[in-house]
C-alpha positions as CSV (number, residue, x, y, z in Angstrom):
1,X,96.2,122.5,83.1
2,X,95.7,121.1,86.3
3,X,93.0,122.5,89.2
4,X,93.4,121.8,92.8
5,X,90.1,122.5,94.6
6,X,89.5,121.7,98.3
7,X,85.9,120.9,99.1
8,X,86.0,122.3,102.5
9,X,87.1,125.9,102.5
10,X,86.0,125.9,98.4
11,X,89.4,127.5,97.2
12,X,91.1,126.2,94.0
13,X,94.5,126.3,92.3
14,X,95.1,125.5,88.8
15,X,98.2,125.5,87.0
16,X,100.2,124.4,84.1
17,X,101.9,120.9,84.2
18,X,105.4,122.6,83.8
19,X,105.0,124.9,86.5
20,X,103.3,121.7,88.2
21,X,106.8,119.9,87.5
22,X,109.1,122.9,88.5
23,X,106.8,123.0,92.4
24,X,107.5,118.9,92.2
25,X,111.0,119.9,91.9
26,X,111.2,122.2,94.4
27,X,109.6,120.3,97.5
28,X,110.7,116.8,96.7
29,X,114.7,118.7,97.4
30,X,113.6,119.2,101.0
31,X,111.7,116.3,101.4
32,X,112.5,112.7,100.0
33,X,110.0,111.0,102.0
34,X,107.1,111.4,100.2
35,X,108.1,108.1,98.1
36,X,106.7,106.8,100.8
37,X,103.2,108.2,100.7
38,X,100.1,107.6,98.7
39,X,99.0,110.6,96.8
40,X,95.7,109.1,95.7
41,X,92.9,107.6,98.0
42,X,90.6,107.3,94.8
43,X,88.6,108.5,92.1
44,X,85.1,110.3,91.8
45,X,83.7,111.6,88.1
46,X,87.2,111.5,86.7
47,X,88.8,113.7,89.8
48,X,91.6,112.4,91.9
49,X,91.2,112.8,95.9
50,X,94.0,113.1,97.5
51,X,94.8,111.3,100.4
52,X,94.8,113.3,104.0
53,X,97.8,111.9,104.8
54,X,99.9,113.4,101.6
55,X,97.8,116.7,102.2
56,X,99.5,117.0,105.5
57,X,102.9,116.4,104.4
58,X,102.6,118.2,101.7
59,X,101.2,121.7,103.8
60,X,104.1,120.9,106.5
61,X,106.7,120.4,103.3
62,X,105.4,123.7,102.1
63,X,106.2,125.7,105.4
64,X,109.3,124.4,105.7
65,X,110.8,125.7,102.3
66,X,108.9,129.1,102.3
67,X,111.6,131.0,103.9
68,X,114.0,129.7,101.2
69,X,113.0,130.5,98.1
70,X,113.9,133.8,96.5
71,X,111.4,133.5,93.6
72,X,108.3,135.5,94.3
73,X,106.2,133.8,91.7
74,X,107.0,130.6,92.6
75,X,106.4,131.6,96.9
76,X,102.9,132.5,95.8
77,X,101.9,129.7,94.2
78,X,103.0,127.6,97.1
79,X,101.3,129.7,99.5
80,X,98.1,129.3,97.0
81,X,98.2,125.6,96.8
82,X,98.6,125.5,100.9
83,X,95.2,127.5,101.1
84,X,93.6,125.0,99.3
85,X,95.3,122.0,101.0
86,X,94.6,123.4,104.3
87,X,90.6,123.0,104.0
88,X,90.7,119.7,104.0
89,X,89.5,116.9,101.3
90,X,91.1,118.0,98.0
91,X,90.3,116.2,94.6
92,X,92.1,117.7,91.4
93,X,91.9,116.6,87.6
């Protein structure tokens, strides 16, 4: 399992590394630039933060693909993990 948990707004997303790997899949088809951006700023108690900069990308990735994809499931999971990346620092583990 993996959690995503924003320390701003205090929302979290967890989620299996398949399903993890299938959402991967899905935004890195509309966007290829993200090779470009760190994920990771650092570490803190065995958490990952994320960097703002990825955050962002990631959010604005997220909005751009919504209106394509048919599968409801997957929609809402994406629409989950955007709550969490929109309130701001996120660490996950």
């Amino acid at each position: 399992m993996v959690v995503y948990y924003s320390l701003g707004n205090r929302k979290y997303w967890f989620t299996t590394i398949e399903r993890l790997m299938q959402i991967s899949e899905v935004l890195s088809k509309k966007s290829y630039l993200l090779h470009n951006t760190e994920a990771v700023k650092t570490t803190y108690n065995d958490w990952f933060i994320l960097d703002e900069k990825y955050i962002s990308k990631i959010s604005e990735i997220i909005e751009e693909c919504a209106s394509e994809i048919k599968d409801e499931e997957l929609l809402c999971d994406l629409m989950a993990l955007k709550e969490v990346f929109d309130g701001g620092s996120v660490v996950f583990g």
